[in-house]
N, C-alpha and C positions, 0 to 999 in steps of 0.2 A: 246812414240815417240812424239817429236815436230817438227815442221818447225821452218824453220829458222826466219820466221813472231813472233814465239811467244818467240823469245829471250828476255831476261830483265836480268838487273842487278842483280846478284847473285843468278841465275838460275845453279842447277847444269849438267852438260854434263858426258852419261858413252861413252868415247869413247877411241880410243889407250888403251885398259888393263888398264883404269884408268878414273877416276872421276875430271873433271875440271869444276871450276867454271868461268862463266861467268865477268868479271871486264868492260869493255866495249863492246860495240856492235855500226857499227856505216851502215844502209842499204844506198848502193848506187847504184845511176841509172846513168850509163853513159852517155853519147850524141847518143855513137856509142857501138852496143854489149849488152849483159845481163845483169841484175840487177845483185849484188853481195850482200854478207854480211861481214864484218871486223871485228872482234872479236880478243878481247887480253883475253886469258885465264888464268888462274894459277889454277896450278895441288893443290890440294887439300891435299895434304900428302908428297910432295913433297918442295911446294911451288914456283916450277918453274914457270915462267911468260913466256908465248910463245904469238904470233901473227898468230891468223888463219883467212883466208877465205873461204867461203862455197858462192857456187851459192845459188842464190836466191831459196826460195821454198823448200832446198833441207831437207830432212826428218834426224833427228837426235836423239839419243837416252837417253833419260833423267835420271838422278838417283832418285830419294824419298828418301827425306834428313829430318828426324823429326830434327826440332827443337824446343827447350825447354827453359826456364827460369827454371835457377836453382840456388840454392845458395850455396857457397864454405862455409865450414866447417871448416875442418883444412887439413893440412900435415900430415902423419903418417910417415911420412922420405922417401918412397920411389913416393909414388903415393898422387896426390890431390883429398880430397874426397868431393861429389858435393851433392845435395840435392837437388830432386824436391819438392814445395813443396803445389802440390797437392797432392800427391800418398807419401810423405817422403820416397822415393826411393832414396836412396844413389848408387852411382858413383863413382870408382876409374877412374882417371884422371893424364894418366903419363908428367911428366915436358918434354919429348920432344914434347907432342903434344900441349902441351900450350904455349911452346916456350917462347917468351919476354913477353907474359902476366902474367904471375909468377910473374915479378918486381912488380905490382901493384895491386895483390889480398890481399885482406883484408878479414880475418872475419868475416860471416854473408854481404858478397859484392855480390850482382847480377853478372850473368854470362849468358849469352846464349850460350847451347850446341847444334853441332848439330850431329845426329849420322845416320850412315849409315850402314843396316843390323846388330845393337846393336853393333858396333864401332863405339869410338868416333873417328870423322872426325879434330874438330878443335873446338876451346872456343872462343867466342868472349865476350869481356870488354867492359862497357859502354865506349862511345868515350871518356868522361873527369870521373878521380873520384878526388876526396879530399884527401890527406895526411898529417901527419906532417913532418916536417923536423927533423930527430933525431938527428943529427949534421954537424954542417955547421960553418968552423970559421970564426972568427969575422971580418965584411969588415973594410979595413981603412978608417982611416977617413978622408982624403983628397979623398976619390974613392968614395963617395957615390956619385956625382954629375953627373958621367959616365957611360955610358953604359954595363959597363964592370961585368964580370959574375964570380960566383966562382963554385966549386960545392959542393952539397949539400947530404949527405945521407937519406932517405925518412925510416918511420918508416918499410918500409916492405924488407927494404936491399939495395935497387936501389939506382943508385945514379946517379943525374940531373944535368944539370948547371942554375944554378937561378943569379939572381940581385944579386948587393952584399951588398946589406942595410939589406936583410932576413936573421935571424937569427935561433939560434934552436927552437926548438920550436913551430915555424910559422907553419899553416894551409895553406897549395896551393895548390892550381886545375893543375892537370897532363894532359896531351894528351897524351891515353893508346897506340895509334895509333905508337908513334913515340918518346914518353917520354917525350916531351916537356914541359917546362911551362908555364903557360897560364896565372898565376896569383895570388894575396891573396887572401886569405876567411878569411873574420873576424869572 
């Protein structure tokens, strides 16, 4: 059990038949009336995003969430297999629960799991990793001076919109968050 005092960012909550994680929390003291708390949640397996309030103080029931650094392996077609590797405990890790994180796994790439009662809950990607570009045609060349963007397929399947001076080949830093790109790596 927690109060509502010990809320933090990515604290998890068992509540409603179901496990929500904390995304904000924001405590407010009126002029007039009780202290409150505002909390925007997203359900965990769901990934629904809801807005709750809880009075202040009020006692709430927390999950125990292990999480892990682990490192991805490979595909066996149906499920991704993960690797802790203190213990080389392998993990089967199915593509709905990793969702858009799939576009960006690589190979021997870090990962943090976290699992709840030996299920996994959800995978998180470092915020940026590096890719190559596997193919991306060639920008014109009256376009290189413009902002303008083409897309690009990344050596792990995904496919971005980048500059259009970037060719195949080219090394760029991704935002796993939202696919974005962020940049060259030379």
């Amino acid at each position: 059990m927690a109060s509502t005092n010990d809320f933090k960012n990515g604290l998890i909550l068992q509540m409603d038949n179901g496990l929500w994680q904390v995304l904000e929390f924001q405590h407010v003291k009126p002029g007039k009336g009780p202290a409150f708390v505002r909390t925007k949640l997203k359900n965990v397996l769901s990934n629904k995003i809801i807005d709750k309030t809880f009075n202040a103080g009020t006692k709430v029931e927390t999950a125990t969430v292990d999480r892990s650094d682990m490192q991805y392996l490979y595909n066996d077609g149906t499920d991704y297999i993960f690797m802790e590797a203190k213990t080389f405990e392998q993990i089967p890790v199915s593509g709905e629960v990793l969702g858009s994180a799939k576009d960006f796994l690589l190979e021997n790439g870090d990962a943090m799991i976290a699992r709840y009662e030996g299920n996994v809950l959800y995978v998180e990607l470092p915020v940026t990793v590096v890719l190559e570009i596997s193919h991306t045609d060639p920008g014109l060349q009256g376009d290189r001076s413009t902002g303008g963007t083409k897309p690009a397929t990344l050596e792990t399947g995904a496919e971005i919109q980048v500059p259009l001076f970037l060719e195949t080949g080219t090394k760029v830093k991704v935002d796993t968050r939202d696919g974005s790109y962020l940049g060259r790596v030379s």
